[in-house]
mmCIF file of the N, C-alpha and C atoms, coordinates in Angstrom:
data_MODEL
# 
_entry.id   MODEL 
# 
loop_
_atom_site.group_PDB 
_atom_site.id 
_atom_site.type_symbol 
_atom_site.label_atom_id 
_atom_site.label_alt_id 
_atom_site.label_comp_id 
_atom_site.label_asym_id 
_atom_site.label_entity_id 
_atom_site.label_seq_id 
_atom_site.pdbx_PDB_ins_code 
_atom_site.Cartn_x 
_atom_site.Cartn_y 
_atom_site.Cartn_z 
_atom_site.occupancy 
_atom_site.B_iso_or_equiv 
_atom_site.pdbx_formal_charge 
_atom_site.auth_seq_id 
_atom_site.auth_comp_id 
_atom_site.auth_asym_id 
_atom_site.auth_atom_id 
_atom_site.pdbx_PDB_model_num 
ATOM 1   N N  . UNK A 1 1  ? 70.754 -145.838 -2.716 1.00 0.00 ? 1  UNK A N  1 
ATOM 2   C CA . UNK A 1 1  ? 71.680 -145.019 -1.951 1.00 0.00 ? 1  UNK A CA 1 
ATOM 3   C C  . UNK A 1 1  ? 71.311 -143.539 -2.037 1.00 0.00 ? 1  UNK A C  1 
ATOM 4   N N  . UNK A 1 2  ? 70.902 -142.999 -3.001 1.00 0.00 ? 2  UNK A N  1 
ATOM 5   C CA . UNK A 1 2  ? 70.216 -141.792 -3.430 1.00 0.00 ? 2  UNK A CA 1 
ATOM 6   C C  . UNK A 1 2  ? 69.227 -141.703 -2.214 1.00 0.00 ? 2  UNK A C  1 
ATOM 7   N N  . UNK A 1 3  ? 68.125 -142.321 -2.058 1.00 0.00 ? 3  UNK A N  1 
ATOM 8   C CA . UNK A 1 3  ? 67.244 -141.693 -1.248 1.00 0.00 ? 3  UNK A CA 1 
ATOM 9   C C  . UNK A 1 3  ? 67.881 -141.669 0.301  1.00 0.00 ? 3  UNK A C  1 
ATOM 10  N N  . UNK A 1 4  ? 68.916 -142.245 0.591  1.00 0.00 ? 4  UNK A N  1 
ATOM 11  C CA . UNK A 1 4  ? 69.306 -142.226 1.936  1.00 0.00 ? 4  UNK A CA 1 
ATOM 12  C C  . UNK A 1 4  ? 70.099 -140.807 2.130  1.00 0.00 ? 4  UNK A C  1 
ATOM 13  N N  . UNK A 1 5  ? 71.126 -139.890 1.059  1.00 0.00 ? 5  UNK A N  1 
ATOM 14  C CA . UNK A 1 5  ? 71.481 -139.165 0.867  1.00 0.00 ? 5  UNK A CA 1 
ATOM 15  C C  . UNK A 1 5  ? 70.545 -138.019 0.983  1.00 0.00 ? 5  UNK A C  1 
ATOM 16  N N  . UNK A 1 6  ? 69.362 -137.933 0.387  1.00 0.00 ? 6  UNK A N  1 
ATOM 17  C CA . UNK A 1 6  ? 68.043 -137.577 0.172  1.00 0.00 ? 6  UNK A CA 1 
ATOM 18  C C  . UNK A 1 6  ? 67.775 -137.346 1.642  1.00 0.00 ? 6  UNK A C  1 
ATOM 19  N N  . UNK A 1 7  ? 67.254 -138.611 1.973  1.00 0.00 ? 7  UNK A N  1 
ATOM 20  C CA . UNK A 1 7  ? 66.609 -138.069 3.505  1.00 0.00 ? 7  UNK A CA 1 
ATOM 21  C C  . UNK A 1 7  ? 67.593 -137.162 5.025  1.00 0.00 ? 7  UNK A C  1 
ATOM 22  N N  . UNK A 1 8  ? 68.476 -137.984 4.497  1.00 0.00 ? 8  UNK A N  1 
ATOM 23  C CA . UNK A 1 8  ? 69.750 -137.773 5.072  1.00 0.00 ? 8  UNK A CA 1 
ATOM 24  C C  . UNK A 1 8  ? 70.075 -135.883 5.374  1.00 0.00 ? 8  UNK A C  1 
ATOM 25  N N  . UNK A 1 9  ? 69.649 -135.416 4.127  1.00 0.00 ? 9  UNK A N  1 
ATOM 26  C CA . UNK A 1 9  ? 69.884 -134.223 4.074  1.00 0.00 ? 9  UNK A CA 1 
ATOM 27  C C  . UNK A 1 9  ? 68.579 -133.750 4.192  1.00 0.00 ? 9  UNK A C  1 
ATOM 28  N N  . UNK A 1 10 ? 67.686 -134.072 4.274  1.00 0.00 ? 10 UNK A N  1 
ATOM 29  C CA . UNK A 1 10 ? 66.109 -133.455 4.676  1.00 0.00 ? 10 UNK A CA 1 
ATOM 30  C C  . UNK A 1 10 ? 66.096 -133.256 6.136  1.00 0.00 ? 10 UNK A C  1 
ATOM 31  N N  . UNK A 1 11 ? 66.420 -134.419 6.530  1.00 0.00 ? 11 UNK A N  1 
ATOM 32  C CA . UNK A 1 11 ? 66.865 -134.152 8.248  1.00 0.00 ? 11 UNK A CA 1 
ATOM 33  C C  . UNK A 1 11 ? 67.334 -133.229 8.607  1.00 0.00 ? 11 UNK A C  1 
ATOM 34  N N  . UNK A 1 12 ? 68.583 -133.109 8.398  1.00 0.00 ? 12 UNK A N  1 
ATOM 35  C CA . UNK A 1 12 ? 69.510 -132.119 8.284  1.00 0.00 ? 12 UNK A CA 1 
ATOM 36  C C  . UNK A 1 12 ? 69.118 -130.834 8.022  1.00 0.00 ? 12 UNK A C  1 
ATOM 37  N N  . UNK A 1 13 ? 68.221 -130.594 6.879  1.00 0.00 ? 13 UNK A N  1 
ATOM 38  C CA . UNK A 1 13 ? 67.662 -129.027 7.042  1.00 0.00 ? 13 UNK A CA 1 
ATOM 39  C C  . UNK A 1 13 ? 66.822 -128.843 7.827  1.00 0.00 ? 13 UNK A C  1 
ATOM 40  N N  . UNK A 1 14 ? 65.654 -130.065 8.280  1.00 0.00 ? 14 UNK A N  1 
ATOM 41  C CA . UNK A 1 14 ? 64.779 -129.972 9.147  1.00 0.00 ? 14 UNK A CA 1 
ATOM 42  C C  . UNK A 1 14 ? 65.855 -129.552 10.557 1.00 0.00 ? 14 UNK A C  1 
ATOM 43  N N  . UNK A 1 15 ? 66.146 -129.992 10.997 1.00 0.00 ? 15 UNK A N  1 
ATOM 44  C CA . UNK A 1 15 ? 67.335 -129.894 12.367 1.00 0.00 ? 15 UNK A CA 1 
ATOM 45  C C  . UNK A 1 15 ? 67.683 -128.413 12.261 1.00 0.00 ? 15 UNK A C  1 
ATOM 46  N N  . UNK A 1 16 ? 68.264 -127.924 11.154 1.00 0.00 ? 16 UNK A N  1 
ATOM 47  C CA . UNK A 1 16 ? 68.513 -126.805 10.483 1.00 0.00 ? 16 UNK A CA 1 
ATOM 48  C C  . UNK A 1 16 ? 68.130 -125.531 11.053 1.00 0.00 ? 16 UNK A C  1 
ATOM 49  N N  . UNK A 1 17 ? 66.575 -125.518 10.265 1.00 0.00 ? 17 UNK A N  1 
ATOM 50  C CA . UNK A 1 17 ? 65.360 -124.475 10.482 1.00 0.00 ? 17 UNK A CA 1 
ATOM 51  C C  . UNK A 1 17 ? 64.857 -124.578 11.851 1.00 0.00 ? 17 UNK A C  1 
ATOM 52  N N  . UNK A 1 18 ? 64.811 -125.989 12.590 1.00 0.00 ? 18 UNK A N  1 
ATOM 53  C CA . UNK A 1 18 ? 64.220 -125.883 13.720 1.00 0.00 ? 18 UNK A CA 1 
ATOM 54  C C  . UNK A 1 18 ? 65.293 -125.237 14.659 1.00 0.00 ? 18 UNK A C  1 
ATOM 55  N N  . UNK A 1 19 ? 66.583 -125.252 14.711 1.00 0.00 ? 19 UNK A N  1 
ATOM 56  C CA . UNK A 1 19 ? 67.517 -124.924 15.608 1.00 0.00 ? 19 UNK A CA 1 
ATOM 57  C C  . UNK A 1 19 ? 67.385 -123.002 15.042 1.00 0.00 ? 19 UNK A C  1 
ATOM 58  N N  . UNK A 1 20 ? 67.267 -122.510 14.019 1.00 0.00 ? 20 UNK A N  1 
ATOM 59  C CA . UNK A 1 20 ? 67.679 -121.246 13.684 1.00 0.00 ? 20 UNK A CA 1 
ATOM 60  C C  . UNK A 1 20 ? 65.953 -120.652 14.117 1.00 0.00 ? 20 UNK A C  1 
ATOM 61  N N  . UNK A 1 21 ? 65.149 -121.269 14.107 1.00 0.00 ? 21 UNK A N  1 
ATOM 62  C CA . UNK A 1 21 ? 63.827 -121.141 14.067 1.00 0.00 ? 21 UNK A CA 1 
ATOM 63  C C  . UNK A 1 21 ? 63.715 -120.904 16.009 1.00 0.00 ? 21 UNK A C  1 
ATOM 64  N N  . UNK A 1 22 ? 64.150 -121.875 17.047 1.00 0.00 ? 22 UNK A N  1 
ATOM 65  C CA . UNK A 1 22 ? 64.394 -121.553 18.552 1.00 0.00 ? 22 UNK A CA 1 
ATOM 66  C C  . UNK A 1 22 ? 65.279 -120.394 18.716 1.00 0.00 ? 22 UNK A C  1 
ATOM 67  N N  . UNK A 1 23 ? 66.554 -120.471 17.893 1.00 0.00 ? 23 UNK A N  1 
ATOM 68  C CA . UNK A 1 23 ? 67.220 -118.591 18.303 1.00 0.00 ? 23 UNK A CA 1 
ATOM 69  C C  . UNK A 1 23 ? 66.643 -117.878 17.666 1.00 0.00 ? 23 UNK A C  1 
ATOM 70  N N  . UNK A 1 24 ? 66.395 -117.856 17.055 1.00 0.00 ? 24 UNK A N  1 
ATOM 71  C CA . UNK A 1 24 ? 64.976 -116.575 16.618 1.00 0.00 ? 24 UNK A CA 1 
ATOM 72  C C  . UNK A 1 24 ? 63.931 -116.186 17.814 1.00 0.00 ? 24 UNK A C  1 
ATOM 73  N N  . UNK A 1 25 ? 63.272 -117.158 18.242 1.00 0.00 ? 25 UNK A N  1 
ATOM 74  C CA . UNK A 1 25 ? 62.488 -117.335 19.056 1.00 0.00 ? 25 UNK A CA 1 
ATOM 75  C C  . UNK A 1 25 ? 63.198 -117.040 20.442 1.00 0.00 ? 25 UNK A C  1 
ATOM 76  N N  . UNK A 1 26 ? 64.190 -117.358 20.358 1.00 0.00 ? 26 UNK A N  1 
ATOM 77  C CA . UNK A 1 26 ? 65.152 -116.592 22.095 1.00 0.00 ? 26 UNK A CA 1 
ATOM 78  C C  . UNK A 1 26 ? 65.364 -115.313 22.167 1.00 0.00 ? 26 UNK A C  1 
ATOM 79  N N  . UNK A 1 27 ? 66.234 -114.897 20.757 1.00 0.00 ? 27 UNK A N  1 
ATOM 80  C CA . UNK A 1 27 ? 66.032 -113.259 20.594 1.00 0.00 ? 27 UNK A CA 1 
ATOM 81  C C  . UNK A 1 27 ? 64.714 -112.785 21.399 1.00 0.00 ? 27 UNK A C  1 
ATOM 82  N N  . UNK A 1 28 ? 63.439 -113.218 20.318 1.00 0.00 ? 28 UNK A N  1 
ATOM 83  C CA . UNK A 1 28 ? 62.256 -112.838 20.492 1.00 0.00 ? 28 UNK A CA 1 
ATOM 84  C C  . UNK A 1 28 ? 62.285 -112.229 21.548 1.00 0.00 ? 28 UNK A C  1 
ATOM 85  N N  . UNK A 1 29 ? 61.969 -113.222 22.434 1.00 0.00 ? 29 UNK A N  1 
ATOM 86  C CA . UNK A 1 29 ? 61.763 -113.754 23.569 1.00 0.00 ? 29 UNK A CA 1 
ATOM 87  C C  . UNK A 1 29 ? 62.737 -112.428 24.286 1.00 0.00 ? 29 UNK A C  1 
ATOM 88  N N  . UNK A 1 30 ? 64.259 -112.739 24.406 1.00 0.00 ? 30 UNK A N  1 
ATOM 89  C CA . UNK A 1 30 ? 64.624 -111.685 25.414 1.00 0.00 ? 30 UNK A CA 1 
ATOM 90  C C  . UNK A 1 30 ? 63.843 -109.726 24.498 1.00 0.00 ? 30 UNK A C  1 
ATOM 91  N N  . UNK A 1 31 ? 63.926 -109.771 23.760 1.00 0.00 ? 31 UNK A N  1 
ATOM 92  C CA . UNK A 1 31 ? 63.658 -108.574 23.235 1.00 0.00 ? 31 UNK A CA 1 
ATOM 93  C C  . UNK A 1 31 ? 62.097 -108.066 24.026 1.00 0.00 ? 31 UNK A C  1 
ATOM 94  N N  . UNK A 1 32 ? 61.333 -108.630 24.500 1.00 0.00 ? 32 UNK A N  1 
ATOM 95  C CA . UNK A 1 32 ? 60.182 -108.773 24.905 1.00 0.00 ? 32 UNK A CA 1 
ATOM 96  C C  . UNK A 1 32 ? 60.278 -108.746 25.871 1.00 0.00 ? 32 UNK A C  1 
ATOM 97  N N  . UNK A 1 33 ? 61.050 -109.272 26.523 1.00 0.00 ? 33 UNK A N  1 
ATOM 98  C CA . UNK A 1 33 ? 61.658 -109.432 27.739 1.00 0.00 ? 33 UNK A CA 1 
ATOM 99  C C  . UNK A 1 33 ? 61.536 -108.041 28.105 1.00 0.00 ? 33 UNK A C  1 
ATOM 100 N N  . UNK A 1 34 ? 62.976 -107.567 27.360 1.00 0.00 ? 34 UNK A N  1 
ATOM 101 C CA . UNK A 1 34 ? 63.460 -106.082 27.829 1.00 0.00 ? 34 UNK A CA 1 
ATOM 102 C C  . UNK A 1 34 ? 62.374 -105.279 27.969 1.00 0.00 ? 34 UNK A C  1 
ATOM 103 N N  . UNK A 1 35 ? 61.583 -105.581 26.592 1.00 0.00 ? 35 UNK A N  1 
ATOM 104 C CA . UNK A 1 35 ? 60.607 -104.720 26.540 1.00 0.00 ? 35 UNK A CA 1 
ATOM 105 C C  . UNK A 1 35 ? 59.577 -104.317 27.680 1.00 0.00 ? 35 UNK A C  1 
ATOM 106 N N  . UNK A 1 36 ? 59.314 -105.270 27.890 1.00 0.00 ? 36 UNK A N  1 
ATOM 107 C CA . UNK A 1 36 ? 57.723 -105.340 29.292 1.00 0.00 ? 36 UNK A CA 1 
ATOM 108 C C  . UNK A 1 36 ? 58.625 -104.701 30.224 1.00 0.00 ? 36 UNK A C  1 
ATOM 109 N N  . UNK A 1 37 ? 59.594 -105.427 30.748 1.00 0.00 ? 37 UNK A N  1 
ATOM 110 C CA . UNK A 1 37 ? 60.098 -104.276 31.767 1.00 0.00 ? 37 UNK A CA 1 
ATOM 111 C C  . UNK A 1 37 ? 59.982 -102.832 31.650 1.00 0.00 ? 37 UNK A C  1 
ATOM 112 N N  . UNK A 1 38 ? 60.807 -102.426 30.701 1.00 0.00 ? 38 UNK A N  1 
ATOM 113 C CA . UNK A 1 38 ? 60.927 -100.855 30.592 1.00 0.00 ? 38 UNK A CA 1 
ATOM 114 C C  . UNK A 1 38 ? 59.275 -100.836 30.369 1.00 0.00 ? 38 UNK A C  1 
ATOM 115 N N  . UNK A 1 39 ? 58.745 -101.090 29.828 1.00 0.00 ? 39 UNK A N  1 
ATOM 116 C CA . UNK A 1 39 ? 56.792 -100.576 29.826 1.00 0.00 ? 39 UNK A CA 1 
ATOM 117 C C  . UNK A 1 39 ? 56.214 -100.669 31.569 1.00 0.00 ? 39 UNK A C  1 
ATOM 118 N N  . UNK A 1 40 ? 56.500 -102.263 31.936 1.00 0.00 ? 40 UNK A N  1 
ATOM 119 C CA . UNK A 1 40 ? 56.504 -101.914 33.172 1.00 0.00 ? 40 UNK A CA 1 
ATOM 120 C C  . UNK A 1 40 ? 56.385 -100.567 34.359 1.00 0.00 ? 40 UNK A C  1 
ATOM 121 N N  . UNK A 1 41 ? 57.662 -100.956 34.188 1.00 0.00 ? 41 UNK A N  1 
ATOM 122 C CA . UNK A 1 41 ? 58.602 -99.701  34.831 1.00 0.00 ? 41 UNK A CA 1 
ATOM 123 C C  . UNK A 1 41 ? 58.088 -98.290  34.560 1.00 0.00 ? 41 UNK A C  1 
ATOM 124 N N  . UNK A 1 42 ? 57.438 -98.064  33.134 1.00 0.00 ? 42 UNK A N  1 
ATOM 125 C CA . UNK A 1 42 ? 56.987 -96.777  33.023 1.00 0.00 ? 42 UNK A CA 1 
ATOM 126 C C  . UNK A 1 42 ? 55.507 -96.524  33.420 1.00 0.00 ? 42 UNK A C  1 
ATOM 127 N N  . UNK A 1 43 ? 55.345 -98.056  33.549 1.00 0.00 ? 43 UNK A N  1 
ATOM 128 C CA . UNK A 1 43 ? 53.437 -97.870  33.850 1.00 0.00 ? 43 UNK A CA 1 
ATOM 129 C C  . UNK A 1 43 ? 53.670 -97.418  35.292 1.00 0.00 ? 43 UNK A C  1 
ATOM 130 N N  . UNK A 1 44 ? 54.534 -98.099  36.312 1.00 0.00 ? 44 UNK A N  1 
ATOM 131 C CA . UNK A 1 44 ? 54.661 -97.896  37.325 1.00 0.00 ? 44 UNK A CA 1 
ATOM 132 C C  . UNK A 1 44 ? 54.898 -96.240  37.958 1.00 0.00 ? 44 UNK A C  1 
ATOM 133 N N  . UNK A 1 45 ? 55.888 -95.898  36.839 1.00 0.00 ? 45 UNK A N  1 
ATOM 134 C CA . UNK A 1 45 ? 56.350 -94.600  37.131 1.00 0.00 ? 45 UNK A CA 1 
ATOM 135 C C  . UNK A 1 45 ? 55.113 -93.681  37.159 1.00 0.00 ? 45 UNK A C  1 
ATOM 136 N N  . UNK A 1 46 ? 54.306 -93.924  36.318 1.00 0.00 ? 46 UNK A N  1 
ATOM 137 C CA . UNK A 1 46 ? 53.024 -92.950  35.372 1.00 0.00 ? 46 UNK A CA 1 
ATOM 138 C C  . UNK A 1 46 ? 51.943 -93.206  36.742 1.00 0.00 ? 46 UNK A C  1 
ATOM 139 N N  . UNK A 1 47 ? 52.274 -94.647  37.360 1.00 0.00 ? 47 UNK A N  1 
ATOM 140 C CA . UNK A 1 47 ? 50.749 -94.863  38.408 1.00 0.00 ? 47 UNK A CA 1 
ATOM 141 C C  . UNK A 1 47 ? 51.361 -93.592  39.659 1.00 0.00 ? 47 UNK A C  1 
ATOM 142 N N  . UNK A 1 48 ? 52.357 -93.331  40.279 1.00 0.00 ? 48 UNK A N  1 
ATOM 143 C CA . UNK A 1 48 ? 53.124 -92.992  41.305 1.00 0.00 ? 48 UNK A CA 1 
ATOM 144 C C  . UNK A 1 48 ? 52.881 -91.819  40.828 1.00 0.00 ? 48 UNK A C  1 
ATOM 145 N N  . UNK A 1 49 ? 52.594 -90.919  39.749 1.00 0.00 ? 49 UNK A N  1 
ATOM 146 C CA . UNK A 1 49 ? 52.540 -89.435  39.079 1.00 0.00 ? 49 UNK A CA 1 
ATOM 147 C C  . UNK A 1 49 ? 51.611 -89.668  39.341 1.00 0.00 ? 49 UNK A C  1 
ATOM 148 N N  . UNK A 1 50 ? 50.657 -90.234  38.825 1.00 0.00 ? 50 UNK A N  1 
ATOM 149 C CA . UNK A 1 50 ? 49.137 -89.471  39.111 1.00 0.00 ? 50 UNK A CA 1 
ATOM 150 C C  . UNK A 1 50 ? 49.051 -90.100  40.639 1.00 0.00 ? 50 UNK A C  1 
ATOM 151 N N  . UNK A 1 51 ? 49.287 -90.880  41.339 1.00 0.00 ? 51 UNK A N  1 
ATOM 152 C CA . UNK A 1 51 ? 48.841 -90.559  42.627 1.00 0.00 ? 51 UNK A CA 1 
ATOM 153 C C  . UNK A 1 51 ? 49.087 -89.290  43.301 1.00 0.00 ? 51 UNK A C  1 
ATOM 154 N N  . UNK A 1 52 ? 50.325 -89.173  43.052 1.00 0.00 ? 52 UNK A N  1 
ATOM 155 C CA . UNK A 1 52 ? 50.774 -87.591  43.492 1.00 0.00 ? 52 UNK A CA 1 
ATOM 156 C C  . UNK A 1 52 ? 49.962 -86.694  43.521 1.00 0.00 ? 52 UNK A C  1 
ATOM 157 N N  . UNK A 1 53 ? 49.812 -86.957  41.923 1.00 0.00 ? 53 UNK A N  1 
ATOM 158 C CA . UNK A 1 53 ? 48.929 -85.255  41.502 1.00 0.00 ? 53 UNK A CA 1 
ATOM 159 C C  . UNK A 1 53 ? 47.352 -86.025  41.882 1.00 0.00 ? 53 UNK A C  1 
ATOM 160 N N  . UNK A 1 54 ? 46.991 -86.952  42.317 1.00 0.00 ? 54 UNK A N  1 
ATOM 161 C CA . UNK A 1 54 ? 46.012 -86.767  42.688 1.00 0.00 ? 54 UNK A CA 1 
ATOM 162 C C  . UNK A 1 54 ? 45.484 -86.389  44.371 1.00 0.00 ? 54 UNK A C  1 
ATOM 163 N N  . UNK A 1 55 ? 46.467 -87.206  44.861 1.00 0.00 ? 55 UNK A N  1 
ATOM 164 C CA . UNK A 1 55 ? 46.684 -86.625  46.479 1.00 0.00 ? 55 UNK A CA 1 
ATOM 165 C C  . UNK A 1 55 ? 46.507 -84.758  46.725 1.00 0.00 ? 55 UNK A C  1 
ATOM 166 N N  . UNK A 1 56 ? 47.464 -83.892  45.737 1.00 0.00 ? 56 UNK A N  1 
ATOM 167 C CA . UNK A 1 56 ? 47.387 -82.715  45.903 1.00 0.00 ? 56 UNK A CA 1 
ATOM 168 C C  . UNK A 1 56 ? 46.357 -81.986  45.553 1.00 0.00 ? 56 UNK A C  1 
ATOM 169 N N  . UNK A 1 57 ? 45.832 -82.853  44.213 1.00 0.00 ? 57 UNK A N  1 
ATOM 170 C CA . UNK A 1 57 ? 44.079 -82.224  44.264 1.00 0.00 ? 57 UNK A CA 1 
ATOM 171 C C  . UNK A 1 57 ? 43.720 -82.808  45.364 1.00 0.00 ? 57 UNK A C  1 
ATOM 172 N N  . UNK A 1 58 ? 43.342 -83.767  45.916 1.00 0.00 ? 58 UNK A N  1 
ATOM 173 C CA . UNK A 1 58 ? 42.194 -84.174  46.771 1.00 0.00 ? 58 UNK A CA 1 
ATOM 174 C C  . UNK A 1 58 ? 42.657 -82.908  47.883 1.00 0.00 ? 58 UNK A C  1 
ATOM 175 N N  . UNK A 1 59 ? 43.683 -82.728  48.375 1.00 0.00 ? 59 UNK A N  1 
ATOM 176 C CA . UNK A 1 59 ? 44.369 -81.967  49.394 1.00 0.00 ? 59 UNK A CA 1 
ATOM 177 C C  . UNK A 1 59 ? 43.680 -80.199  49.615 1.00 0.00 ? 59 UNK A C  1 
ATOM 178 N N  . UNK A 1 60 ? 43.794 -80.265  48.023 1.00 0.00 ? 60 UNK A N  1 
ATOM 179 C CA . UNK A 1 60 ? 43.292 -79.049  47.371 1.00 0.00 ? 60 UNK A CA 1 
ATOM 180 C C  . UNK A 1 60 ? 41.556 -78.945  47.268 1.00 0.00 ? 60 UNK A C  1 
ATOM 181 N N  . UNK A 1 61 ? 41.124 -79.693  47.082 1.00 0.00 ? 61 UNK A N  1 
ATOM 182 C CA . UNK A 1 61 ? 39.245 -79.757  47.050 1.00 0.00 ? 61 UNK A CA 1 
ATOM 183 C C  . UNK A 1 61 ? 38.758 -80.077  48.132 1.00 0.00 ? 61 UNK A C  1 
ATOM 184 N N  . UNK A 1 62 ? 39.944 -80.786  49.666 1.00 0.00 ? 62 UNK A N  1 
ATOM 185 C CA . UNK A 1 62 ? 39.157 -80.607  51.066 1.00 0.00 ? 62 UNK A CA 1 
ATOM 186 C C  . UNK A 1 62 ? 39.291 -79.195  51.364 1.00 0.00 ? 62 UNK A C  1 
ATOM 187 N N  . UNK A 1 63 ? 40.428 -79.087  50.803 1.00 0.00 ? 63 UNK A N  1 
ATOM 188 C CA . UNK A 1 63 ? 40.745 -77.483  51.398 1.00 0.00 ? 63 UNK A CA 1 
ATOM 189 C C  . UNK A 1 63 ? 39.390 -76.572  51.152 1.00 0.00 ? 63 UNK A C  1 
ATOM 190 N N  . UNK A 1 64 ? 38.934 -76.405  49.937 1.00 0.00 ? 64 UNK A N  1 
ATOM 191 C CA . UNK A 1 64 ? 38.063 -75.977  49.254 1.00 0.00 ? 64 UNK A CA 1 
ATOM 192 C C  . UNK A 1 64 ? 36.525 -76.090  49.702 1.00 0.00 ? 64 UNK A C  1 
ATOM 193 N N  . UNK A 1 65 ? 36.533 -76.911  49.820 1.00 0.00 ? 65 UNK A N  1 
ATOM 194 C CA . UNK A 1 65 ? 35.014 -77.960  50.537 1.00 0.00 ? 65 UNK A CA 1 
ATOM 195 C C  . UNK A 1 65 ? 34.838 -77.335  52.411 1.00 0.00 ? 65 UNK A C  1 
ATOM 196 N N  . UNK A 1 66 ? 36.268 -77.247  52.780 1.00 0.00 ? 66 UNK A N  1 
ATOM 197 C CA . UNK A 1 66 ? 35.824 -76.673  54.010 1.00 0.00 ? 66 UNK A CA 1 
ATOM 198 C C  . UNK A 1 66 ? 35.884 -75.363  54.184 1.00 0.00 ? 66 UNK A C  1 
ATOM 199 N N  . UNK A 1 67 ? 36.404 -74.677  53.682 1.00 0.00 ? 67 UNK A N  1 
ATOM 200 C CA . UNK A 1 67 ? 36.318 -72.825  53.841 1.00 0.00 ? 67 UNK A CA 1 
ATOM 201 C C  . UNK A 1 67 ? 34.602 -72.904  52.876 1.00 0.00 ? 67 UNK A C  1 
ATOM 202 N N  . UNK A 1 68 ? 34.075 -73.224  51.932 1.00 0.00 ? 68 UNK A N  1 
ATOM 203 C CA . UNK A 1 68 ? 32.883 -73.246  51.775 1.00 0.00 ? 68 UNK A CA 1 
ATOM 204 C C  . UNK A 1 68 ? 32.298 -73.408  52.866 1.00 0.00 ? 68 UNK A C  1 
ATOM 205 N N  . UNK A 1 69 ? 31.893 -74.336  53.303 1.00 0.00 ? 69 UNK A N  1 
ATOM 206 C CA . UNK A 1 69 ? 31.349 -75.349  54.223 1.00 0.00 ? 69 UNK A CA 1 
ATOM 207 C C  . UNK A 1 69 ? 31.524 -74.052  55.687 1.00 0.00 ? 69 UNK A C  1 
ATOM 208 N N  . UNK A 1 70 ? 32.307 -73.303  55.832 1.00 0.00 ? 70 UNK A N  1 
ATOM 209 C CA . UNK A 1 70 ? 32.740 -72.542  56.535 1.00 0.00 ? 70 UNK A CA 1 
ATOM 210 C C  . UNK A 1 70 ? 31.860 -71.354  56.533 1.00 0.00 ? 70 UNK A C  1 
ATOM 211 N N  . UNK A 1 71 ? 31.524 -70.892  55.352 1.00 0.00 ? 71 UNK A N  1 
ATOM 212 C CA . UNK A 1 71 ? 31.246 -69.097  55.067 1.00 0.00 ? 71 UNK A CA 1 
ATOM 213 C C  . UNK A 1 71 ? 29.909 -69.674  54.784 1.00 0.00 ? 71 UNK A C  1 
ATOM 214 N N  . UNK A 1 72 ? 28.817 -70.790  54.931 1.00 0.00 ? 72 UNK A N  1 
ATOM 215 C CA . UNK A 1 72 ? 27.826 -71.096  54.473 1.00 0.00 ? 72 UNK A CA 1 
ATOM 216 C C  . UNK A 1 72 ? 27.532 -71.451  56.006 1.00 0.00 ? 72 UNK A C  1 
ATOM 217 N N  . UNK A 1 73 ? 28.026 -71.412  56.951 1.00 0.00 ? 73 UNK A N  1 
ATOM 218 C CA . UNK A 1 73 ? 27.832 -71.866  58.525 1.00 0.00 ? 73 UNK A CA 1 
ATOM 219 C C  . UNK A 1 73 ? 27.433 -69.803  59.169 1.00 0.00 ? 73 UNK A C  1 
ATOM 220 N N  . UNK A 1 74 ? 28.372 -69.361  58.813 1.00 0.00 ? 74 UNK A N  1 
ATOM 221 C CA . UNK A 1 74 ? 27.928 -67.917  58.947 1.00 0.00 ? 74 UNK A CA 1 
ATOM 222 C C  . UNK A 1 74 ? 26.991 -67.210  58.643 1.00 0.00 ? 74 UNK A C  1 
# 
């Protein structure tokens, strides 16, 4: 009767750890979640900045390229 008590309760912690061991793993999981988004979201933000600022250079070095291009025609 002992070892049935025994296993009985081995189960039982096994069941235990594996159930506390998946909400652990859900936390995880949403925490990671949250996370990538907001990283996301900031990679996105950071790509949309430098296009900007790169549009206004490029804007800025045709500008540049043709008043050269200009006084070298004279």
């Amino acid at each position: 009767m002992a070892h049935v008590l025994r296993d009985f309760f081995t189960g039982s912690l096994i069941l235990a750890v594996l159930t506390l061991s998946a909400l652990a793993g859900f936390v995880l999981f949403l925490i990671l979640n949250v996370f990538f988004h907001i990283f996301g979201a900031l990679v996105i933000i950071f790509f949309f900045i430098s296009l900007i600022f790169f549009a206004v250079w490029l804007i800025g070095f045709t500008y540049r390229k043709t008043r050269e291009d200009r006084r070298e025609k004279k």
